[in-house]
PAPATI-895348 format. One record per residue: residue in three letters; y negated, x, z negated of N, C-alpha, C, O in turn. Coordinates in steps of 0.1 Angstrom, whole numbers, padded with zeros to 4 digits, always signed. Each point is the difference from the previous one (the first is absolute). Example, Ala and Ser with C-alpha at 12.3 -4.5 7.8 and 13.67 -1.06 7.14 Angstrom:
BEGIN
ALA+0057+0132-0078-0012-0009+0000-0012+0009+0000+0000+0010-0007 SER-0011-0014+0014-0011+0009+0000-0011-0008-0008-0011+0005-0001 
END
This chain:
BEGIN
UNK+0068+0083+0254+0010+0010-0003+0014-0007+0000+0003-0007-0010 UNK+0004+0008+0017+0015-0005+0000+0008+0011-0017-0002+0011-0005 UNK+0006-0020+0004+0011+0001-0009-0007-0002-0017+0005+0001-0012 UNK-0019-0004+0016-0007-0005-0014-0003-0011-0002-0004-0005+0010 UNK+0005-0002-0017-0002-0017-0004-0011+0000-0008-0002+0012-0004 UNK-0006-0020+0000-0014-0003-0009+0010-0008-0012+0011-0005+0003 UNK-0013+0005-0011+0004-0006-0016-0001-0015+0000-0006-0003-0010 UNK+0009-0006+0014-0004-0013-0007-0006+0003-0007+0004+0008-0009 UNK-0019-0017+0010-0001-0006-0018+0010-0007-0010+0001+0002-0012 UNK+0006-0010+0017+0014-0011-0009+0007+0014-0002-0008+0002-0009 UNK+0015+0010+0009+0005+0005-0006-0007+0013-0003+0002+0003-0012 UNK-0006+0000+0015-0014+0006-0014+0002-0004-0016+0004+0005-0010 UNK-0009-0019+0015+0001-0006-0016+0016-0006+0000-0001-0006-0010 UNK+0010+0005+0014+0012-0002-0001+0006+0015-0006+0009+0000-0009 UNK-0013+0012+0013+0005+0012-0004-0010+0003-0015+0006+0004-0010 UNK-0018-0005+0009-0008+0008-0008-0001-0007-0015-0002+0005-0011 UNK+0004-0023+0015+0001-0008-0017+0008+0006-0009-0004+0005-0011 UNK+0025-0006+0021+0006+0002-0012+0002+0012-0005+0008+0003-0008 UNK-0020+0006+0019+0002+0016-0013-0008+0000-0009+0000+0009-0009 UNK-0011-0021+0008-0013-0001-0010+0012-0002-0014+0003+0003-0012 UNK+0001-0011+0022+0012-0014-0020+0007+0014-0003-0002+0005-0011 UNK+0009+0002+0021+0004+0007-0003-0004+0014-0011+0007+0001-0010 UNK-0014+0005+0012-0007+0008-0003-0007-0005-0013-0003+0007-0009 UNK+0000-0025+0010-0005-0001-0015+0013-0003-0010-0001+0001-0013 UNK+0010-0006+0020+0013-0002-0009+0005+0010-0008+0004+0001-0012 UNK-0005+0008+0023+0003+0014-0008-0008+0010-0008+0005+0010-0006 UNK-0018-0012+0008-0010-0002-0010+0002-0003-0014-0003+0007-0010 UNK+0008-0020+0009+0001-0016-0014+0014+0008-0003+0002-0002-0012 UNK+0010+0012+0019+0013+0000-0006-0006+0015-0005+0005+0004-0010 UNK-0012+0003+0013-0006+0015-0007-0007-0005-0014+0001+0005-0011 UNK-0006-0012+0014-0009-0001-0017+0005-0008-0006-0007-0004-0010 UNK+0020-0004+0010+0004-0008-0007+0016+0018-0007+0007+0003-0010 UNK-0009+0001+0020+0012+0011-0006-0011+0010-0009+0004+0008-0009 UNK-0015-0010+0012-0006+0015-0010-0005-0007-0009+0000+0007-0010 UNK-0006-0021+0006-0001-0006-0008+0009-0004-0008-0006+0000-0011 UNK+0016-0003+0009+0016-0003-0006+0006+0012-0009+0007+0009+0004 UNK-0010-0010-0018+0003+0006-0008+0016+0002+0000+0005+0011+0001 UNK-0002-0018-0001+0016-0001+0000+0010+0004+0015+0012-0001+0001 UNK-0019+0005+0007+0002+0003+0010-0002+0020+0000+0007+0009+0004 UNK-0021-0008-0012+0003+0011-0001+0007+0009-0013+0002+0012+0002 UNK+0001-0017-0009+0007+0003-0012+0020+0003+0008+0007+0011-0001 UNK-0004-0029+0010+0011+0007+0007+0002+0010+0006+0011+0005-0001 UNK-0023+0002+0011-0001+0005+0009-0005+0018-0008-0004+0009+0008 UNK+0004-0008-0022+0000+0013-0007+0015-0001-0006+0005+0011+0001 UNK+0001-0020-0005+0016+0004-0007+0008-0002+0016+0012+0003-0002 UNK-0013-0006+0012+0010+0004+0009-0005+0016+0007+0008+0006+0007 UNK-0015-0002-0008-0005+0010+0006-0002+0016-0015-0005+0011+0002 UNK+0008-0017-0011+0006+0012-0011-0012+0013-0002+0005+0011-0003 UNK-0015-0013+0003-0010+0010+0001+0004+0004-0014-0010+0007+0000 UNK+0014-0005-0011-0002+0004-0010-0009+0000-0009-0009-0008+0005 UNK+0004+0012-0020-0009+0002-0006-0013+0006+0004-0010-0004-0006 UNK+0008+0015+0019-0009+0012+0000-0015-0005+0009-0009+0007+0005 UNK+0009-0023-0005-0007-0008+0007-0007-0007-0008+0006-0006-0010 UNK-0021+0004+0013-0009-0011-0012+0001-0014+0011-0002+0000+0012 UNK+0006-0015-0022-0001-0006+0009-0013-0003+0009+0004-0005+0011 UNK-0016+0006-0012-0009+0003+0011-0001+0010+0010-0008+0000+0009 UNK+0018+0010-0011+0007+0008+0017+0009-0009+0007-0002-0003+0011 UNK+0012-0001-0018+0012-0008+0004-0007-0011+0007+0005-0002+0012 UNK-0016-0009-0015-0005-0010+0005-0006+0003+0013+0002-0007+0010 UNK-0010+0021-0010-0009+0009+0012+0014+0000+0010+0000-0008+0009 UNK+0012+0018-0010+0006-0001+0007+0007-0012+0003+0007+0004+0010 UNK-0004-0019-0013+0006-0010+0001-0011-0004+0009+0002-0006+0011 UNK-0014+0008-0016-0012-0009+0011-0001+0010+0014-0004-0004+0011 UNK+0007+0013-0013+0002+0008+0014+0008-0001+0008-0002+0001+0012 UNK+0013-0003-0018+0013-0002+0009-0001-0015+0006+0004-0001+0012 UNK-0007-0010-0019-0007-0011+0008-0002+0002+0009+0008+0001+0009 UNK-0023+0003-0008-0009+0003+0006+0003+0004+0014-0005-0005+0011 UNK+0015+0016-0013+0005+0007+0012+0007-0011+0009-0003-0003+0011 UNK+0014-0002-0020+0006-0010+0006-0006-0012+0009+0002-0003+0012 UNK-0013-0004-0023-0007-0008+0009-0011+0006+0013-0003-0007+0009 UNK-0001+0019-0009+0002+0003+0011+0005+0006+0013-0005+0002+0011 UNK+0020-0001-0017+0009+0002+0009+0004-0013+0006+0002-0001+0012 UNK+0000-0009-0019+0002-0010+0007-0012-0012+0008+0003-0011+0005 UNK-0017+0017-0005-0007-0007+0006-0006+0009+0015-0007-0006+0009 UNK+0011+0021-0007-0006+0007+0008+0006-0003+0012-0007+0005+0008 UNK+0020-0012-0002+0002-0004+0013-0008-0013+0001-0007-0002+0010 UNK+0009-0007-0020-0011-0013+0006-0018+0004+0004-0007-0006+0007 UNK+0006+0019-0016-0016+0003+0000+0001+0001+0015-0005-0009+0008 UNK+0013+0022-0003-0002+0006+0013+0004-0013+0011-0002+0003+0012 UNK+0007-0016-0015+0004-0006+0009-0013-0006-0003-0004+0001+0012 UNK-0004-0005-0017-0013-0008+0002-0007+0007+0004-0007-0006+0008 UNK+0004+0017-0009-0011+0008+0004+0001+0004+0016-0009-0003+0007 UNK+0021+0010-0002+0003-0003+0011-0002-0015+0006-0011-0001+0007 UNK+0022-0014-0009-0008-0008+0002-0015-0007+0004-0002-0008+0009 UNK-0005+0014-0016-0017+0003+0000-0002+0000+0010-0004-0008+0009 UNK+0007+0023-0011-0009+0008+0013+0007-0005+0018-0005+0000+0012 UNK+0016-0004-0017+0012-0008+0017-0010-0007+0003-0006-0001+0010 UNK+0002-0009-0024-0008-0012+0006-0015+0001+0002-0006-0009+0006 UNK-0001+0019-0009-0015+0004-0001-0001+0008+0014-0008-0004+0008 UNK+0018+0016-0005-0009+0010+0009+0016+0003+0012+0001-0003+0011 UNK+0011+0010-0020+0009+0002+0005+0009-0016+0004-0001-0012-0002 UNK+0011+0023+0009+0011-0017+0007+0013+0001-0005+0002+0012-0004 UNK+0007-0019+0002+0012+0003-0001+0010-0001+0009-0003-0007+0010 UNK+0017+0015-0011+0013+0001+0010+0007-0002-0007-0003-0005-0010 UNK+0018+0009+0016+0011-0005-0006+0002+0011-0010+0007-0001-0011 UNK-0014+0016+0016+0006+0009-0017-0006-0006-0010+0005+0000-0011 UNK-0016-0006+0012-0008-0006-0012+0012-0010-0010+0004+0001-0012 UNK-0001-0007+0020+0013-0010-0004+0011+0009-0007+0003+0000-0012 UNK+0003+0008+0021+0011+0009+0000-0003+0008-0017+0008+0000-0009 UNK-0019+0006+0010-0006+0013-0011-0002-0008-0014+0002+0005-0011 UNK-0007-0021+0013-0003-0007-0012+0009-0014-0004-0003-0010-0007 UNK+0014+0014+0013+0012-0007+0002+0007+0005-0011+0002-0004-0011 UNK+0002+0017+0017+0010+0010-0010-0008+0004-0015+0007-0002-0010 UNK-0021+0009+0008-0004+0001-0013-0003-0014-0003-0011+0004-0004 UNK+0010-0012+0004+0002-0018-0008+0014+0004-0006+0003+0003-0012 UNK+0005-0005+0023+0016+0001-0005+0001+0009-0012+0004-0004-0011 UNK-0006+0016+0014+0002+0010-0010-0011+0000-0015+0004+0006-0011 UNK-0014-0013+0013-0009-0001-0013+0009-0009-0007+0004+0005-0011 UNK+0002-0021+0015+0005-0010-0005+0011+0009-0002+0004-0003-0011 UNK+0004+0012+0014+0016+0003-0003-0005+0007-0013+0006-0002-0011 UNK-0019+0011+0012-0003+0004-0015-0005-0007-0010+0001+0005-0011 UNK-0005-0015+0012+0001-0011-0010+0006-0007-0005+0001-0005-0011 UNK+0008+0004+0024+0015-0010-0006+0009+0013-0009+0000-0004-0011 UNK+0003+0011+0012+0007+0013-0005-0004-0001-0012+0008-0001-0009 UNK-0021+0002+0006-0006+0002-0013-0006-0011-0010-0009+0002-0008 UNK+0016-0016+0012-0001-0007-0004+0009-0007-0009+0012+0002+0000 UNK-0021-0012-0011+0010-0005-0011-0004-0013+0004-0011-0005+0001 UNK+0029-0002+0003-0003-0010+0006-0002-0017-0012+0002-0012+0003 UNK-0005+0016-0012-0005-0010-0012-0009+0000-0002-0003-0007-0010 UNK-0006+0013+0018-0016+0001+0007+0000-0009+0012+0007+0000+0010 UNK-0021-0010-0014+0001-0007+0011-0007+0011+0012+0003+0000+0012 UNK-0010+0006-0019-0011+0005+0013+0011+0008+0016-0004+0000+0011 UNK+0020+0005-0015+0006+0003+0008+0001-0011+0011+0003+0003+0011 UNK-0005-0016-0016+0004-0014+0012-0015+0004+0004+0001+0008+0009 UNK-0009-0008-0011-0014-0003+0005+0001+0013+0013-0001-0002+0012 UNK+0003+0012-0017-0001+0010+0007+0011+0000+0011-0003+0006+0010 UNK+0010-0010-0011+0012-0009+0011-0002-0009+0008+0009-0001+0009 UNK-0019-0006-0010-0006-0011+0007-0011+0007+0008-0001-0004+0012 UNK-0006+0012-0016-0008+0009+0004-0002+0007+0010-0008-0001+0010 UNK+0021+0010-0014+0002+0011+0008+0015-0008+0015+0004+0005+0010 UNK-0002-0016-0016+0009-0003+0016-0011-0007+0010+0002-0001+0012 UNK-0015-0003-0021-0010-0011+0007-0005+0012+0012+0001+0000+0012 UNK-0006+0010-0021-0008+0011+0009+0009+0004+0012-0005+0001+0011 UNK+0020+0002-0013+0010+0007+0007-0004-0007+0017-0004+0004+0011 UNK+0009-0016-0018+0000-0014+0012-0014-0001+0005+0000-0001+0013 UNK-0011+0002-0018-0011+0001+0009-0003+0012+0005-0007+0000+0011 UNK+0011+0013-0016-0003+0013+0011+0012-0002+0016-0002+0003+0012 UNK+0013-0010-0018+0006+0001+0009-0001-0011+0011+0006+0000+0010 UNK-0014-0007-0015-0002-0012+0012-0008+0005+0008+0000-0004+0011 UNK-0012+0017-0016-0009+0004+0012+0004+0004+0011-0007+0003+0009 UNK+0021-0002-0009+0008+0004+0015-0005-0012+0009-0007+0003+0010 UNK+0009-0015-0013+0002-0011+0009-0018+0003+0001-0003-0007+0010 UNK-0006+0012-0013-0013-0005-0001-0003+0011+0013-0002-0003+0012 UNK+0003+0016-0017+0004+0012+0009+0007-0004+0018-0006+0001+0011 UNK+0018-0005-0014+0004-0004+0012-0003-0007+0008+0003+0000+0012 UNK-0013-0014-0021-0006-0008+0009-0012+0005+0009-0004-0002+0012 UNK-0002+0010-0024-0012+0007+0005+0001+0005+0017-0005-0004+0010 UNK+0015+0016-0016+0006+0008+0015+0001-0007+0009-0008+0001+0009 UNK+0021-0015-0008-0002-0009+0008-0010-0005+0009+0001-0002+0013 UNK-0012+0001-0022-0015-0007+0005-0007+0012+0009-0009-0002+0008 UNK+0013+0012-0008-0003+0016+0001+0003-0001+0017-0008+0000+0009 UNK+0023-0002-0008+0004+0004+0011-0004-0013+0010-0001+0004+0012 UNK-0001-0017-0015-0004-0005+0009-0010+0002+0007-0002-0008+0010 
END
């Protein structure tokens, strides 16, 4: 099939490790925030709920709102592995592959960076991360192109 490439194995696991760290880092930064008494005690006097709340509602919704968050911030890495997968198991990859997981990388990491407190280390980790992955979706061009190359001879 012209215009499909097969997956390397080397970037398979070049793409799929650092959403593992990833995905566990941000894992270790969820339960260290729902764990952290003092984290949620801040996170009830900046947000002013009043008296009309028992602190075991306030905790229910502080552990929810986590929750949400860490899965908002892990559902483009999910879909980038899972996709991955399947490029390297059954389907092939092109350049929208690159193109489509190029731009949501970009845009997961701009929501992390945005929503980040940078006296947190986990924002560097996730920075290292998310430029590592950027640089390897986008190298599949050269992988892509060589392919094609080999194609037309």
């Amino acid at each position: 099939m012209r215009g499909y490439t097969i997956l390397p194995k080397k970037y398979f696991y070049l793409i799929f490790i650092p959403i593992g760290i990833l995905i566990f880092i941000t894992s270790i930064e969820v339960i260290i925030k729902v764990k952290d008494r003092t984290l949620f005690d801040a996170w009830v006097l900046n947000n002013n709920f009043g008296s009309n709340h028992t602190e075991s509602q306030l905790f229910n919704i502080y552990m929810t709102g986590n929750l949400a968050l860490y899965f908002q911030k892990i559902i483009i890495p999910i879909g980038l592995s899972l996709h991955t997968y399947f490029s390297y198991v059954k389907i092939r990859i092109n350049k929208l592959f690159v193109l489509v997981w190029t731009i949501l990388l970009a845009g997961s990491y701009a929501y992390v960076f945005f929503d980040a407190d940078f006296t947190d280390i986990f924002i560097y980790i996730y920075t290292i991360l998310y430029i590592f992955m950027i640089f390897i979706v986008l190298s599949l061009i050269i992988v892509i192109d060589k392919s094609e190359d080999c194609e037309r001879r």
